[in-house]
C-alpha positions as CSV (number, residue, x, y, z in Angstrom):
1,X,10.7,-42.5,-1.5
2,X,12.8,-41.1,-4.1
3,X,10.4,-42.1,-6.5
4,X,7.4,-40.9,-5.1
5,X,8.9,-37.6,-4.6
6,X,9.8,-37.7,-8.4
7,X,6.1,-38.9,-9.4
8,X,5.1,-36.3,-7.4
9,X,7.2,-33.2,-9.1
10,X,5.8,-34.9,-12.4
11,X,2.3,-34.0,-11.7
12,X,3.4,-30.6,-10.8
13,X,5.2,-30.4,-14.1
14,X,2.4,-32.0,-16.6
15,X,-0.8,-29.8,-14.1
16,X,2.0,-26.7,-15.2
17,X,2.5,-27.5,-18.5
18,X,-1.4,-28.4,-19.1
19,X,-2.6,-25.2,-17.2
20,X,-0.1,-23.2,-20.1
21,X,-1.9,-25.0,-23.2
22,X,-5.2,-24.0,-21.5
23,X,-4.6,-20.2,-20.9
24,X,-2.2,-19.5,-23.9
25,X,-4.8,-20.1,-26.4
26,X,-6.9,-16.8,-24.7
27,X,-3.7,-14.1,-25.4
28,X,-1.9,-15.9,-27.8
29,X,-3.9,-16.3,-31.3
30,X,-0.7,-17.2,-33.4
31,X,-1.2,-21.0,-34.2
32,X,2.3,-21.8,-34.8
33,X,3.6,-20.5,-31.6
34,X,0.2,-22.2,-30.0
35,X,1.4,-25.4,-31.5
36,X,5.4,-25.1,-30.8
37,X,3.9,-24.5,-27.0
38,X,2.0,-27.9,-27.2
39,X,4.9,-29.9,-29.1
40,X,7.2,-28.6,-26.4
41,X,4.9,-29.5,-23.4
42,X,4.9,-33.1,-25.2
43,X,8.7,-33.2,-25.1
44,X,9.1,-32.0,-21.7
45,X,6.4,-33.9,-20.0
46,X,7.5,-37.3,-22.3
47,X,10.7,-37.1,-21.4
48,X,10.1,-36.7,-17.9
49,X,8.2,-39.1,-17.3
50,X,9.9,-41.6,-19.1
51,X,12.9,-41.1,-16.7
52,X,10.5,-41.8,-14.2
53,X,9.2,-44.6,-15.6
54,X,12.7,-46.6,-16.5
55,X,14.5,-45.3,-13.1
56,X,11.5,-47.0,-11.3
57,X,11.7,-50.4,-13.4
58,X,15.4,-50.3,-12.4
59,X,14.8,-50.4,-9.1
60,X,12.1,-53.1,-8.9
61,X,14.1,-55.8,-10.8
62,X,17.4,-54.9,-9.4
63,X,18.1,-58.1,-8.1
64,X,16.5,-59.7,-11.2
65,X,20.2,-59.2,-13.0
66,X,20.2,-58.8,-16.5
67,X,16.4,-58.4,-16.9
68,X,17.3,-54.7,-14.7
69,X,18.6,-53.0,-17.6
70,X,17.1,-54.6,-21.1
71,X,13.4,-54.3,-19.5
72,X,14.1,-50.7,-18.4
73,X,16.1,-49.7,-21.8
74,X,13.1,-51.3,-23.9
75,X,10.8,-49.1,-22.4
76,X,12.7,-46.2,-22.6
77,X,13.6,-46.8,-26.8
78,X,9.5,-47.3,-26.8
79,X,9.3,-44.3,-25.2
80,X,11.3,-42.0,-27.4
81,X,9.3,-43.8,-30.6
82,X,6.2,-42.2,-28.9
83,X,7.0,-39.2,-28.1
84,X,8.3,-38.6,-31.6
85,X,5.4,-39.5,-33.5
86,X,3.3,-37.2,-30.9
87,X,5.3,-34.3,-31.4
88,X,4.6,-35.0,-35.3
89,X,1.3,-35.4,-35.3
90,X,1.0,-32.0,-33.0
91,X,2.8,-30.2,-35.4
92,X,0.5,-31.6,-38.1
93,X,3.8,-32.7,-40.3
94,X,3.1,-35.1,-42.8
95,X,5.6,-37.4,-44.4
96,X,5.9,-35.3,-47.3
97,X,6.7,-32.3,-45.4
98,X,8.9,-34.1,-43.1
99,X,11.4,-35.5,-46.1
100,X,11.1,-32.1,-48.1
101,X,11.7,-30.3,-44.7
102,X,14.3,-32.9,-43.7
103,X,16.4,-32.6,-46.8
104,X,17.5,-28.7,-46.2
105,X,17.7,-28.7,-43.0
106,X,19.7,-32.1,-42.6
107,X,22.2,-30.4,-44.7
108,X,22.3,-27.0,-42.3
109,X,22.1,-29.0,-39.2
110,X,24.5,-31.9,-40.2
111,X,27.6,-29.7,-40.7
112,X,26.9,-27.9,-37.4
113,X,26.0,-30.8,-35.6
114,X,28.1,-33.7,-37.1
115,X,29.5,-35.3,-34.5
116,X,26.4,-35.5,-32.4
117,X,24.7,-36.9,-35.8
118,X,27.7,-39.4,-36.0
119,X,27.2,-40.8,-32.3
120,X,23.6,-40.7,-33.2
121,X,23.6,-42.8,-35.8
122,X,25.6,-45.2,-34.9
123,X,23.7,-45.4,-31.9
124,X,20.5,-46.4,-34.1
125,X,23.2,-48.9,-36.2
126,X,24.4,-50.6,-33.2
127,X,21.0,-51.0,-32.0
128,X,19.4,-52.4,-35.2
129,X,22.2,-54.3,-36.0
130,X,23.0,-56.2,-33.2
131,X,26.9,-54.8,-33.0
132,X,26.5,-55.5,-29.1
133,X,23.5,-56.1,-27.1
134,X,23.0,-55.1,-23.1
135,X,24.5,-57.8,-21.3
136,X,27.2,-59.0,-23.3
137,X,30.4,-59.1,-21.4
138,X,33.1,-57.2,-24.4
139,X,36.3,-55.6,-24.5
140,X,36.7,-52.8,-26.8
141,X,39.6,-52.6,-28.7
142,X,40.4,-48.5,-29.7
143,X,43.1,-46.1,-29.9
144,X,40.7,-43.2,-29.1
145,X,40.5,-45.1,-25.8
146,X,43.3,-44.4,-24.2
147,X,45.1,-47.6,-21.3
148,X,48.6,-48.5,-20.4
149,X,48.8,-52.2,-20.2
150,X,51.3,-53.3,-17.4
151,X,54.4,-54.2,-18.8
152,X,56.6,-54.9,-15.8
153,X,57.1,-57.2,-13.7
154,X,55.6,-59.9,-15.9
155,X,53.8,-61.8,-13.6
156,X,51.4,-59.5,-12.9
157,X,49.3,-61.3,-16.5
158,X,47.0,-63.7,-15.2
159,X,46.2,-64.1,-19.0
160,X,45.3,-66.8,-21.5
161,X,48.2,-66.9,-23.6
162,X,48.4,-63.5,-24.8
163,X,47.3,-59.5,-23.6
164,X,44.5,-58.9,-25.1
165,X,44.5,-55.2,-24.6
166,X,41.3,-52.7,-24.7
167,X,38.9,-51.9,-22.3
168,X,36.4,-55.0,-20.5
169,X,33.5,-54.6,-18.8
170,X,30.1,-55.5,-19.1
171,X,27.1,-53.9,-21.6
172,X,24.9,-52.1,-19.3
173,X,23.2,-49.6,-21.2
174,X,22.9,-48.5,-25.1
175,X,21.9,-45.0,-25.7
176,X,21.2,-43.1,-29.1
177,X,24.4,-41.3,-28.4
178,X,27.1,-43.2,-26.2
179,X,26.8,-46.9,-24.5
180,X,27.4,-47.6,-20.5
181,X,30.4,-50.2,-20.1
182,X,30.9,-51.4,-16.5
183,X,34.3,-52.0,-16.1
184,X,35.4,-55.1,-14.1
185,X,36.8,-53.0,-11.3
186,X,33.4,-51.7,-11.2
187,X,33.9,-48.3,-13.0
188,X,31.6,-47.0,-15.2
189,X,32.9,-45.6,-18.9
190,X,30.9,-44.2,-21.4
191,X,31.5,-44.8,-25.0
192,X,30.5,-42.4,-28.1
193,X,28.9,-45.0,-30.5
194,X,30.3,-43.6,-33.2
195,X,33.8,-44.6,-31.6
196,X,32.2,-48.0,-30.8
197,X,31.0,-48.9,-34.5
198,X,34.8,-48.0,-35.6
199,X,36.5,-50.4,-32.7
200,X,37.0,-53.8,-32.7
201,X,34.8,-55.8,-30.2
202,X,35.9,-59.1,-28.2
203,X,31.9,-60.7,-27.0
204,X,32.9,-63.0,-24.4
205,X,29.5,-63.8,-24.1
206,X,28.8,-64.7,-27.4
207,X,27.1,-68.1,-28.2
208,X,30.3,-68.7,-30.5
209,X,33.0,-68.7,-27.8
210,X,31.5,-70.4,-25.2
211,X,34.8,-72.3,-24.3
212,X,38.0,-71.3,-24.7
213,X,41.5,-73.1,-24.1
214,X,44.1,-72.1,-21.7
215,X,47.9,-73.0,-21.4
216,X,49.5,-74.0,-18.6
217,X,53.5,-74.2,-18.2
218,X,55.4,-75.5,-14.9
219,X,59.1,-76.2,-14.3
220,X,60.3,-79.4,-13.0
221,X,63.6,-80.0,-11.8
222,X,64.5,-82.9,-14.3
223,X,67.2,-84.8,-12.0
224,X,63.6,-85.6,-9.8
225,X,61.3,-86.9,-12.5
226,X,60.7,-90.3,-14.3
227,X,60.2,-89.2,-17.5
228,X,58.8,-92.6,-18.0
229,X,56.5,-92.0,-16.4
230,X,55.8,-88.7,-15.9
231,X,53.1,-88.0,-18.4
232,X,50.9,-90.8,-16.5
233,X,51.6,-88.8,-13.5
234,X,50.5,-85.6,-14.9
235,X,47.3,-87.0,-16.5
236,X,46.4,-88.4,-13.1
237,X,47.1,-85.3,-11.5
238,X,44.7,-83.5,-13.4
239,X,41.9,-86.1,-13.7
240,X,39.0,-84.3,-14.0
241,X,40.1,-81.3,-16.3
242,X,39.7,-81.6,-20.1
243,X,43.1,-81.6,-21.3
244,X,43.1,-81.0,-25.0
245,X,46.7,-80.7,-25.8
246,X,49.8,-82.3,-24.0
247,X,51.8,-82.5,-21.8
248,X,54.5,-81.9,-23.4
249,X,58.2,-81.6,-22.2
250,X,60.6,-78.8,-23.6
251,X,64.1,-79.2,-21.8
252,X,65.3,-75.7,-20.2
253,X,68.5,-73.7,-20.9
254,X,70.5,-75.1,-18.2
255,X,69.9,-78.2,-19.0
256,X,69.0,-79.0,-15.4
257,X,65.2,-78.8,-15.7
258,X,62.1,-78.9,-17.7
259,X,59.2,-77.1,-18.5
260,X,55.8,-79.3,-18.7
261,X,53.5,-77.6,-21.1
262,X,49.6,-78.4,-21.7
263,X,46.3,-77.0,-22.7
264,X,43.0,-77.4,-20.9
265,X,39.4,-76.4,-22.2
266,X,37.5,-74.3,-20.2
267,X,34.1,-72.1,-20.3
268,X,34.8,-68.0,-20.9
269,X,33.4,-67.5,-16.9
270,X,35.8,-69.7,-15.1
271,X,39.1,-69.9,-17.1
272,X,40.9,-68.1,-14.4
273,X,39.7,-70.3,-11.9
274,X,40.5,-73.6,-14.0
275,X,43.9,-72.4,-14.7
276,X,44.5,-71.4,-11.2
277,X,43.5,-75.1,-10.2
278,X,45.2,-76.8,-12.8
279,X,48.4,-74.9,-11.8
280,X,48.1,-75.2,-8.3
281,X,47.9,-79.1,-8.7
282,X,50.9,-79.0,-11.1
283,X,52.5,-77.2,-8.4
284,X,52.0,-79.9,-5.6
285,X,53.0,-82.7,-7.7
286,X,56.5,-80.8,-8.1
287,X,56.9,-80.5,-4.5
288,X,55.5,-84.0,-3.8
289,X,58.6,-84.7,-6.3
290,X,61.3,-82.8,-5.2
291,X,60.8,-83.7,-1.3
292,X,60.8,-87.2,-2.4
């Protein structure tokens, strides 16, 4: 309904905007304000519209996942090409006038508006080069993004074998001035591009990292294992998994147990859940030994 009503206000807004071009001409004989007036009605009407247009693509594929938000930001980027080159050719600016035009006032206009011209910029950068592409799943690594990693109490890291610190989320939308990040915990955060281009970038998604290894310690109590035999034991426990590295024992402090240490492959999507399974059978083989 939303739509409709929106649809609706557009044909208000372009009948409006049509009706000015048709009457201004009769008290208005100026052409440059005359073709200002049009170039405006252009950008207001294009612009409009084009919000239309891309909201409602949202909402018909938004259960087709990814394809919801390149399809829609395709059209949009298409979008602002043609209504650029519309509100040239109104103005009747050729491409001569445009760079000799361009080249004072991009020196005026920079300084007031550099960091919009930054973001900007960057924005056209990270689109043409690739830097990240809707749908990657990224963590951005930046000091002018401010986070706290947990510190205490240590077991609240779920992680690999290291913090990899930043922000995570997945690439939902890249604009000409910030990108759309949505967060694992489902928050949205906007990033300038020009703060983007500068960071580092982790692309969990990338075709590159498509597995990644994992490291699994446990403690045994030592006085209940064969150490004969425990490396069979462990091996069969975890038939199934691709171990890649280990086990292997390091003897504890007290001298009264040992850690078991390993490595297992796993794809980027499920490592938790592979670790989480590889632990929990670790775990029941140490209570299968201890009640023995």
């Amino acid at each position: 309904m939303r739509f409709y009503l929106k649809f609706l206000i557009g044909l208000v807004l372009i009948s409006f905007l049509f009706t000015v071009n048709y009457i201004t001409p009769r008290y208005i004989t100026n052409k440059e304000i005359l073709t200002l007036i049009e170039a405006v009605s252009i950008v207001v009407g294009g612009l409009y519209f084009l919000f239309i247009i891309t909201d409602g693509l949202r909402s018909v594929l938004e259960e087709k996942g990814k394809f919801s938000i390149i399809i829609p930001n395709i059209v949009k980027y298409l979008g602002y090409i043609i209504i650029f080159i519309s509100v040239f050719s109104a103005l009747g600016v050729t491409s001569g006038e445009a760079i000799l035009g361009g080249a004072f006032a991009g020196i005026v206009i920079g300084l007031a508006l550099q960091p919009i011209l930054q973001n900007f910029f960057a924005g056209l950068l990270i689109m043409g080069t690739g830097f990240i592409s809707i749908g990657d799943h990224v963590r951005i690594m930046s000091t002018n993004i401010t986070y706290a990693p947990a510190l205490l109490p240590p077991y609240k890291f779920f992680s690999r074998d290291f913090i990899e610190q930043g922000v995570e989320g997945n690439v939902v939308e890249i604009d000409l001035f910030f990108s759309r990040i949505l967060m694992d915990n489902g928050r949205e955060i906007r990033v300038p591009n020009f703060i983007l281009l500068q960071s580092s970038v982790i692309d969990y998604s990338s075709k590159l990292s498509k597995e990644i290894i994992v490291n699994v310690k446990v403690e045994f109590p030592l006085n209940k294992l064969d150490l004969e035999r425990v490396e069979e034991q462990i091996i069969e426990t975890l038939k199934g998994f691709q171990i890649v590295e280990g086990p292997y024992i390091y003897e504890q402090s007290d001298k009264e147990h040992v850690v078991i240490s390993l490595k297992v492959k796993s794809d980027v999507e499920n490592w938790k859940k592979v670790k989480s399974e590889v632990l929990k059978r670790l775990l029941i083989l140490r209570k299968r030994l201890v009640e023995s």
